[in-house]
C-alpha positions as CSV (number, residue, x, y, z in Angstrom):
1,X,105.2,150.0,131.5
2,X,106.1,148.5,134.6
3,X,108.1,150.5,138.0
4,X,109.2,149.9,141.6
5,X,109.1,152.3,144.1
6,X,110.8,152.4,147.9
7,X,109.3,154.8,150.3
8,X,110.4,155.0,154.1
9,X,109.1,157.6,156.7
10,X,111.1,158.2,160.1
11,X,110.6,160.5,162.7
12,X,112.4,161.1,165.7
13,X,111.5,163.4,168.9
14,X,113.3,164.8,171.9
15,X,111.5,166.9,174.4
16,X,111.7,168.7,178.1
17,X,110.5,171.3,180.0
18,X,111.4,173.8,182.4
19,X,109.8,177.0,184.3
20,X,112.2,180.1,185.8
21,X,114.9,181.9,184.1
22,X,117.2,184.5,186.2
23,X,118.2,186.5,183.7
24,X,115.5,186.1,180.4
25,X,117.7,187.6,177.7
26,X,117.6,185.5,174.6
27,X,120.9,184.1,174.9
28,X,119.6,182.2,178.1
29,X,116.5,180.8,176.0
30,X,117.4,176.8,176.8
31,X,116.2,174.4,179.1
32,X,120.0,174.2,181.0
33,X,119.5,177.6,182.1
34,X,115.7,177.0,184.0
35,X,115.4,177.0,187.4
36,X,112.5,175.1,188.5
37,X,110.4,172.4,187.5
38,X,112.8,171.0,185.2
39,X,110.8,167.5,183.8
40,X,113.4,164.3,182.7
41,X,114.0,164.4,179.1
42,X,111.5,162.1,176.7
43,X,111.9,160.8,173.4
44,X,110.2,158.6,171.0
45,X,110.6,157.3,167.7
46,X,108.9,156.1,164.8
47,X,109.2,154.4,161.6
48,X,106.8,152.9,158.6
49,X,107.6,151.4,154.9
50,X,106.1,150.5,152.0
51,X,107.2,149.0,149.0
52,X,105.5,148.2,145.5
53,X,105.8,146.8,142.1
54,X,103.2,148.2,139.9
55,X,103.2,147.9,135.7
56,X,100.7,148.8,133.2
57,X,99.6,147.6,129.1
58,X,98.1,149.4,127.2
59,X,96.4,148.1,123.5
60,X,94.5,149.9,120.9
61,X,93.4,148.8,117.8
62,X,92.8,151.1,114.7
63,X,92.0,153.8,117.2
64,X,88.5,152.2,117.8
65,X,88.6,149.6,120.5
66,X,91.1,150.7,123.5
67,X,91.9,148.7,126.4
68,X,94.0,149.3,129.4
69,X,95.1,146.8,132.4
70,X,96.9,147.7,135.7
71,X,98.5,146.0,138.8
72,X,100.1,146.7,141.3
73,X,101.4,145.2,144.6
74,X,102.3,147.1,147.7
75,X,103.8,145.8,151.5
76,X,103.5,148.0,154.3
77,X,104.8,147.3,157.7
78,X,101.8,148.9,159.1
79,X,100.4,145.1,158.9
80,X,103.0,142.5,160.4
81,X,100.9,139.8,159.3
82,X,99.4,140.5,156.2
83,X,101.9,143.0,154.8
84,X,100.8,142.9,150.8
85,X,97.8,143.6,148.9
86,X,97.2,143.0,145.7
87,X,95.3,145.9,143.1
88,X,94.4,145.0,139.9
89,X,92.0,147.2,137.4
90,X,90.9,146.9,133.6
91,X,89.5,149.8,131.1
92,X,88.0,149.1,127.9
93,X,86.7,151.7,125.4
94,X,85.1,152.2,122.1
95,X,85.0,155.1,120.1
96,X,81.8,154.6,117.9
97,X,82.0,157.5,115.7
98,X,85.3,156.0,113.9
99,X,83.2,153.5,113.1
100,X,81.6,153.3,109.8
101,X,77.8,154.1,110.6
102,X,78.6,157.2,112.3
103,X,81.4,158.5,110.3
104,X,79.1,160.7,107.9
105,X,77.5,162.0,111.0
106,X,78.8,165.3,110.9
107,X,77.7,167.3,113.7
108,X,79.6,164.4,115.9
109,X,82.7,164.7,116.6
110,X,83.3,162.4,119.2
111,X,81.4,159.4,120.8
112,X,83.2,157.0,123.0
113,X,81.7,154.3,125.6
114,X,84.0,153.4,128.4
115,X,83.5,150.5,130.8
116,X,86.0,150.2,133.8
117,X,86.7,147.7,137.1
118,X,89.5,148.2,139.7
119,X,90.7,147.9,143.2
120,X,93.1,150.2,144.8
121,X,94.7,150.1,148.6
122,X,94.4,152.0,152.0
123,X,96.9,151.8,154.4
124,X,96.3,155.4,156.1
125,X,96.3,154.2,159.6
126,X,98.7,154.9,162.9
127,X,102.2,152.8,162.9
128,X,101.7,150.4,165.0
129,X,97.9,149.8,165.2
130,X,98.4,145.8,165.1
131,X,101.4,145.8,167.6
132,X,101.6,145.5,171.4
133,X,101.7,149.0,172.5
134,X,103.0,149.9,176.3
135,X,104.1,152.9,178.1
136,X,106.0,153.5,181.8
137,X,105.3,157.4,181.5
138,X,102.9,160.0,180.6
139,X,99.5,161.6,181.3
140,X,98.6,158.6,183.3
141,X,100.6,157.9,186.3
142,X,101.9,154.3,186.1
143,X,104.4,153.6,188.2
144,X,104.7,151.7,192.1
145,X,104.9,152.3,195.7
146,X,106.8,149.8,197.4
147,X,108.2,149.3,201.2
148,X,107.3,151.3,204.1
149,X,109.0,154.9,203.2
150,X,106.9,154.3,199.9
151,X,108.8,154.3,197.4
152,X,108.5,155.2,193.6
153,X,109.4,152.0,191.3
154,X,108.9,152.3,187.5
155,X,106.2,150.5,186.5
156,X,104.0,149.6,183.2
157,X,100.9,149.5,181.1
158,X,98.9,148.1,177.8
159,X,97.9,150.9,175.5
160,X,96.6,148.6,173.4
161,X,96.6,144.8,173.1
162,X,98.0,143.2,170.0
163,X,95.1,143.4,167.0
164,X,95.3,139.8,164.8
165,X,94.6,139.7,161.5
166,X,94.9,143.0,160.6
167,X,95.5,143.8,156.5
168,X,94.8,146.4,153.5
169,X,91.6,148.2,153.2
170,X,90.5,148.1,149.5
171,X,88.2,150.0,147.5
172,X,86.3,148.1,144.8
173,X,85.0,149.9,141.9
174,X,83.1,149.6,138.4
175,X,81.9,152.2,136.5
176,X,80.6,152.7,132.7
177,X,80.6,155.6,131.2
178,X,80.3,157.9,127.7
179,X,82.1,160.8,126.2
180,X,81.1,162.9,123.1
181,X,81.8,166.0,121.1
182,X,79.4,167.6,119.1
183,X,79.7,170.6,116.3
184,X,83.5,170.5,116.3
185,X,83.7,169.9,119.8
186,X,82.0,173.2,120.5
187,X,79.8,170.6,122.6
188,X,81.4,168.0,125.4
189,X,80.9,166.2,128.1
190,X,80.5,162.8,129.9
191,X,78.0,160.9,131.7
192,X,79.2,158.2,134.8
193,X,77.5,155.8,136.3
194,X,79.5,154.0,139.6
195,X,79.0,151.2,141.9
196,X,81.9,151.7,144.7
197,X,82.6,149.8,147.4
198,X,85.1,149.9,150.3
199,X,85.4,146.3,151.8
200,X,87.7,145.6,155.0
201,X,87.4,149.0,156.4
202,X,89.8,149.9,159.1
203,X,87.8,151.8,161.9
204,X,88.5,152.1,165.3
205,X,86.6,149.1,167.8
206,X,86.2,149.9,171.4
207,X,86.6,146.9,173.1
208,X,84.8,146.1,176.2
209,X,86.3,147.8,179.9
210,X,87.7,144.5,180.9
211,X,90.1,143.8,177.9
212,X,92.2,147.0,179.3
213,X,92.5,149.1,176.2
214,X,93.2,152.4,176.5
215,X,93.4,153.0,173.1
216,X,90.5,151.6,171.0
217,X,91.5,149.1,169.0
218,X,92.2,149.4,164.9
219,X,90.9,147.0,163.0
220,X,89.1,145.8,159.4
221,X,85.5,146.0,160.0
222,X,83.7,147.4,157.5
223,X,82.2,147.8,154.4
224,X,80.5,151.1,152.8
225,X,79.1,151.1,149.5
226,X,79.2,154.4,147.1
227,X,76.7,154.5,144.2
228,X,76.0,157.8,142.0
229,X,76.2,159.4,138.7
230,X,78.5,162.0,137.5
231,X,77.3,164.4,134.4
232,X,79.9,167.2,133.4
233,X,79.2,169.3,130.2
234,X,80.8,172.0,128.2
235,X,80.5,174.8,125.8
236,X,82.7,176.6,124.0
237,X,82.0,179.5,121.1
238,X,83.2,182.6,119.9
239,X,81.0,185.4,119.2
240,X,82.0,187.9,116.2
241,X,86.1,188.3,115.8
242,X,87.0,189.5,119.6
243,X,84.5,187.6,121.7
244,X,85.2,184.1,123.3
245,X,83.8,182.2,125.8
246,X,83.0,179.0,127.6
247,X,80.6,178.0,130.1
248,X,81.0,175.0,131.9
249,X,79.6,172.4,134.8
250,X,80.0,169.1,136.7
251,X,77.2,167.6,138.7
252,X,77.2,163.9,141.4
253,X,74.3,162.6,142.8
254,X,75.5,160.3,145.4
255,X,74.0,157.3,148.0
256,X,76.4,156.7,150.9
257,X,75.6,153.5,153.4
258,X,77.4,151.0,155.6
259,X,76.6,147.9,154.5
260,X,78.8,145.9,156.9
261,X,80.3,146.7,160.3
262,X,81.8,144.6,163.2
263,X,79.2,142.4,163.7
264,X,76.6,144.6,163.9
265,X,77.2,146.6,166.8
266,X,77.1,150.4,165.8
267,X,79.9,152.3,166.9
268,X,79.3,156.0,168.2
269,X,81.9,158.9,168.0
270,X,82.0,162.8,168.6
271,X,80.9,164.7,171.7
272,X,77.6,162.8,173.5
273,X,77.5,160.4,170.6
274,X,76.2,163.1,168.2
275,X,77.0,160.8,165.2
276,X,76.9,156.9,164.9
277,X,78.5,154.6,162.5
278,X,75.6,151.3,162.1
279,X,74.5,149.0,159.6
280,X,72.0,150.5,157.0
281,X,72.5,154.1,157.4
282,X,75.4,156.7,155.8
283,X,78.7,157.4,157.3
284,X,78.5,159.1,160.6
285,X,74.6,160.0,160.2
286,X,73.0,161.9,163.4
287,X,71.5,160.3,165.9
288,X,69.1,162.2,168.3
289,X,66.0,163.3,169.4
290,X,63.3,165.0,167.5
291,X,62.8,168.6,169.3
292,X,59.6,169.7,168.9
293,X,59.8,173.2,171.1
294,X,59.1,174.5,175.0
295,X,56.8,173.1,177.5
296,X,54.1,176.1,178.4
297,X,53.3,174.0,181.8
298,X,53.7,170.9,183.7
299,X,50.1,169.9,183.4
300,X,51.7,169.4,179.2
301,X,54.7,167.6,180.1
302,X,52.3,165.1,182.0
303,X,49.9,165.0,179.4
304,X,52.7,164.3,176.7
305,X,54.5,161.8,178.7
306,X,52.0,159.4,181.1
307,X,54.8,157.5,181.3
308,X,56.0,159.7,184.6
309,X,54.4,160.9,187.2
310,X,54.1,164.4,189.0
311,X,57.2,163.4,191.6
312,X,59.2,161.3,188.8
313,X,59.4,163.5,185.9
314,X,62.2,165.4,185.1
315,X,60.8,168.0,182.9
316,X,59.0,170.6,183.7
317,X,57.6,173.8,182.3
318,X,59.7,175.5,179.9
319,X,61.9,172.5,179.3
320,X,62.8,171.0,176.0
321,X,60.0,168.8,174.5
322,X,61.4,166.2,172.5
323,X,58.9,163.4,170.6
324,X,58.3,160.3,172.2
325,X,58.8,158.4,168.9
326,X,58.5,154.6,170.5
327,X,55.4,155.8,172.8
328,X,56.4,154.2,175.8
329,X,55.7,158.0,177.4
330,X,58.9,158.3,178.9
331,X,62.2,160.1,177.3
332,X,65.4,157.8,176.6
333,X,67.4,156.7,174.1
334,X,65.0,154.5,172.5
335,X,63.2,157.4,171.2
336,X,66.8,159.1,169.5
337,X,66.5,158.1,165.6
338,X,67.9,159.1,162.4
339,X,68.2,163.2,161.9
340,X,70.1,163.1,158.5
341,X,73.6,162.8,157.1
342,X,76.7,164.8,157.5
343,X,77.5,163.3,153.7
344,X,75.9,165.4,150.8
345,X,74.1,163.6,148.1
346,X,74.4,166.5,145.5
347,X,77.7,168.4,144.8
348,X,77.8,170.6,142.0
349,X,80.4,173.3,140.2
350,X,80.3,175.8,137.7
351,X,82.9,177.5,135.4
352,X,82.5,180.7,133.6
353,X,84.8,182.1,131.3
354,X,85.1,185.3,129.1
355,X,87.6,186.9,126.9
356,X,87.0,190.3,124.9
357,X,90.1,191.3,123.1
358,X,93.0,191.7,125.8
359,X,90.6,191.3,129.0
360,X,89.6,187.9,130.2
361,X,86.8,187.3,133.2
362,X,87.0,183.8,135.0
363,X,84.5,182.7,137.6
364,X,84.1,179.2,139.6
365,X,80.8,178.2,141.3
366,X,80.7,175.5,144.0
367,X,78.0,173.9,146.3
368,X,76.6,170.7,147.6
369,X,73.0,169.8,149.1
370,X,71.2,167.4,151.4
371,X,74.4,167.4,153.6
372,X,73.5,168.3,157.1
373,X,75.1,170.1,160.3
374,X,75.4,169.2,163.7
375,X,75.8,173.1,165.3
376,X,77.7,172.1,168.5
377,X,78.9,175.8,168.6
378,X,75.4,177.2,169.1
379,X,74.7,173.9,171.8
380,X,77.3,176.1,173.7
381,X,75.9,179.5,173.0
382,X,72.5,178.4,173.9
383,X,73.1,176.9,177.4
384,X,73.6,178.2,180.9
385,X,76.8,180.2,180.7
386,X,79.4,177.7,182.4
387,X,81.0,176.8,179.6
388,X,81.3,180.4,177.0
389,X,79.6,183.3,176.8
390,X,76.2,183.6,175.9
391,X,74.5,183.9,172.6
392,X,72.6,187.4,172.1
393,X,69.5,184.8,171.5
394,X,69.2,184.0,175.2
395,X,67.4,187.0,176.2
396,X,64.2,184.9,175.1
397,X,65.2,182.0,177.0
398,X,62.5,180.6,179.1
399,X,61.6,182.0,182.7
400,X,59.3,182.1,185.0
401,X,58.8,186.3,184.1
402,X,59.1,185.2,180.2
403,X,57.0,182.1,179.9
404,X,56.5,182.7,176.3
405,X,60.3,182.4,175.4
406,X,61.3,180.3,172.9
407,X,64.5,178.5,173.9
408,X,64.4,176.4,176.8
409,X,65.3,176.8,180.1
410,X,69.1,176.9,180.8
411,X,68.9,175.3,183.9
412,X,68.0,171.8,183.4
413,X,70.5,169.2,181.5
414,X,67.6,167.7,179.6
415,X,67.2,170.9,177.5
416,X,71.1,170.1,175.9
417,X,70.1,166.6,174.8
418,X,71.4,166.0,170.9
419,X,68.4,166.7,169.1
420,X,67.4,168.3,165.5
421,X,67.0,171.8,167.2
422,X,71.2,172.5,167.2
423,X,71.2,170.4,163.3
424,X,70.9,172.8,160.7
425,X,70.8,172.5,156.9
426,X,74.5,172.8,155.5
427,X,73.6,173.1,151.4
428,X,75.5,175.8,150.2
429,X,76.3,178.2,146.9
430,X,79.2,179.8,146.9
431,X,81.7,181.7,144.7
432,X,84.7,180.2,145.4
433,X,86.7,182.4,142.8
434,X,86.5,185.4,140.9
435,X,89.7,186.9,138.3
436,X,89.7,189.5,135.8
437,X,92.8,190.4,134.2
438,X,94.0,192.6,131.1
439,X,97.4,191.1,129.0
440,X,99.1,194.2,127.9
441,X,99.2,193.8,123.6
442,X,102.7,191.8,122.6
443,X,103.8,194.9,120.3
444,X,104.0,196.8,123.5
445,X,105.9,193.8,125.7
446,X,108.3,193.2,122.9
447,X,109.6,196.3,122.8
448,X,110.3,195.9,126.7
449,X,112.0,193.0,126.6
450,X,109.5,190.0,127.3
451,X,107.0,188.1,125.7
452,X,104.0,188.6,127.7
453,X,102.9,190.6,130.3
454,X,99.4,190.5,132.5
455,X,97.6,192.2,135.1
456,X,94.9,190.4,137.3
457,X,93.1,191.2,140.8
458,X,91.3,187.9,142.5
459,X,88.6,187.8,145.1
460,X,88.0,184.6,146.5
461,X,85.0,183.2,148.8
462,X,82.8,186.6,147.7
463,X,79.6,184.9,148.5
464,X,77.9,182.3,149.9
465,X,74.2,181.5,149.7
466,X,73.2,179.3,152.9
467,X,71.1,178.8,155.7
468,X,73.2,177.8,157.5
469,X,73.4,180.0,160.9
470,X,77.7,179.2,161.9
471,X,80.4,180.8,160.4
472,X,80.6,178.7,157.4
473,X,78.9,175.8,156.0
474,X,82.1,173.8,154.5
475,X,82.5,171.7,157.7
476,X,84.3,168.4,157.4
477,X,82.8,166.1,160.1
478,X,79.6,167.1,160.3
479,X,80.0,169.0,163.9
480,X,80.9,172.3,163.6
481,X,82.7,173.2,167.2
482,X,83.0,177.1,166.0
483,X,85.5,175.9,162.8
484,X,87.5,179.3,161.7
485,X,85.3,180.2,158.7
486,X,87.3,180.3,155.2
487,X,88.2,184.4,154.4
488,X,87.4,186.3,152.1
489,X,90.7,187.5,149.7
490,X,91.8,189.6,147.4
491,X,94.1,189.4,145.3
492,X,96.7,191.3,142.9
493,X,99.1,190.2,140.7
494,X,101.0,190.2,137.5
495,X,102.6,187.5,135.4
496,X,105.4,188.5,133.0
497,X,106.8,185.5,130.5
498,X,110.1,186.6,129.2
């Protein structure tokens, strides 16, 4: 097999504004009929392409030994310099129980070994991340005064400087694996073992104040490797004449870490660098302090921390007290470390199935572990007011008439520093999906004109086992800023086949 394929994306945007309308009927709903603050019309335009060759053989030989090669090659202008990458992949196989040894084997029914190696492309970034980007107007005011009645003169600036060198992120993969079939297939499932790796990453790089970004920069820096297992099994039987049923399951154990990044200089994102991207550690792990509860008195904050004094000390009774992991007796960043990993290293799913006659019962299980949460929602709830209402949990805040409470005084800035006291385990069971439904018997549809005919009602998200104290633990970076949680819904249908 072999194919070509063209794909182009434009867009195009106009775009004003206005305030005031005399007469607001809804025929007068258009920017020529505002009255004041009418802004000058903006547009802006953008365009990317890719284009690729890809073609695959296939050979198998007496339905035993199986082999499969790819390629393909792909140009994007998102890279003006390096527009092509090139993405080749092999799969071999063997099915062992066609072979003579095993053929008399009879509660076997399939047993194949697979061995596999690949590379595949990523070119998921903005348009023009390796182009010399400018702007003359905006959110930041750019332009000139000139001469003595000072003037307004259009003027200029570098969004971001032009990038060298940048080309295709790649994934690099091998794997070997085994299927098999047992008792007429009654029996499956397949074990994977993976070694993954994603080489020429393209991250954002802040570049130092002086360069004048202000964008950060795009640009291939680093290199995560992905190595796990991957176990999926099913069963399948019928009980007596009426009674079917199948129970099923797929379960990953996964270790995520950068290997390789810019250098070596970590890079920091999210609100108050709550998660860092360095050498040696997952993806966007969480970096803080370790919080180990409230100061009782000053005399403790001293004796925790010799490193201040009386006059130089910033906490003070009934402040946060967070562990001086490098002993210096002072508080800084030297003592934030590694809290965990937004990334879970277990994720898990269960199907169950039932049919009795005309009814059939279908249910889907879904969780992960070892993931953790950054609770940025709560660091709100739990602080002095400014900034949202206050969680109901405050009324044992920390006072001078309640110095037993337990969360720390609201007043002082040191008690909001990122620490393990707002991250929260995020493992999670839930039931994702529940459906019963009842088929009406075909000797009844026929005689109204169709083939088949059934009734169902669907509840999805019923229940979730967590500890998680936010709305709901399936968060996708890690920080949870008060996400809307996922709803509960029911469903009811029918499906009629004519």
């Amino acid at each position: 097999m072999d194919g070509q394929t063209v794909e182009e994306y434009s867009y195009y945007g106009l775009g004003g504004s206005g305030s005031n309308i005399l007469n607001p009927v809804e025929r007068n709903w258009y920017l020529s009929q505002v009255t004041d603050n009418f802004s000058r019309p903006s547009d802006s335009v953008s365009r990317n392409r890719r284009f690729s060759w890809l073609g695959r053989v296939h050979y198998s030989y007496d339905d035993r030994y199986l082999a499969t090669v790819n390629f393909r090659a792909d140009g994007s202008s998102k890279f003006p310099e390096n527009s092509w990458g090139f993405f080749p992949s092999f799969a071999l196989a063997w099915r062992l129980n066609q072979e003579s040894f095993l053929r008399d084997v009879d509660w076997l029914t399939n047993l194949k070994l697979r061995l596999g190696w690949g590379k595949v492309g990523n070119d998921n970034i903005v348009n023009n991340a390796f182009l010399l980007q400018m702007f003359n107007t905006g959110p930041t005011f750019v332009d000139y005064v000139f001469g003595a009645d000072q003037q307004l003169a259009n003027g200029a600036t570098v969004l971001t400087w032009i990038n060298n060198g940048g080309h295709w992120e790649n994934t690099e993969q091998w794997s070997v694996g085994v299927d098999f079939g047992m008792w007429q297939n009654k029996l499956t499932g397949s074990i994977d073992g993976f070694i993954r790796n994603t080489n020429d990453m393209l991250m954002s790089v802040t570049a130092p104040a002086q360069v004048g970004n202000r964008y950060s920069a795009t640009a291939n820096v680093g290199k995560v490797r992905n190595r796990g297992i991957e176990i999926s099994l099913e069963h399948r039987n019928q009980i007596g004449r009426d009674f079917h049923y199948s129970v099923s399951g797929n379960v990953s154990f996964i270790d995520n870490k950068l290997t390789a990044l810019n250098g070596g200089s970590p890079i920091y994102t999210n609100y108050n660098n709550v998660q860092v991207v360095d050498e040696g550690y997952p993806l966007y792990y969480f970096w803080g302090y370790n919080y180990l509860g409230v100061y009782q008195s000053d005399e403790e904050v001293l004796e925790h921390l010799k490193g201040y004094t009386a006059e130089t000390t910033p906490f003070h009774a009934g402040d946060a007290k967070y562990a001086d992991n490098n002993g210096d007796g002072i508080i800084n960043d030297q003592d934030r470390v590694d809290l965990g990993s937004s990334i879970p290293w277990l994720n898990y799913g269960i199907n169950l199935g039932a049919w009795w006659r005309d009814f059939d019962l279908q249910l889907f299980f879904q969780g992960v572990g070892g993931n953790k949460i950054y609770n940025q929602m709560r660091h709100r709830l739990e602080s002095n007011g400014s900034t949202s209402v206050l969680s109901p949990i405050m009324a044992d805040a920390w006072t001078t008439e309640n110095t037993s409470g337990s969360i720390p005084n609201p007043k002082n800035t040191v008690n909001y520093y990122v620490s393990d006291r707002f991250l929260e385990d995020g493992s999670y069971f839930r039931l994702k999906n529940l459906q019963l439904g009842y088929t009406i018997p075909r000797s009844i549809t026929m005689k109204a004109g169709f083939e088949k005919c059934r009734f169902y009602v669907q509840g999805g998200n019923l229940f979730t086992i967590t500890k998680y104290k936010g709305f709901d633990p399936e968060v996708s970076s890690g920080v949870d800023f008060g996400n809307y949680p996922q709803s509960r819904t029911f469903i009811f249908g029918v499906n009629i086949t004519y």
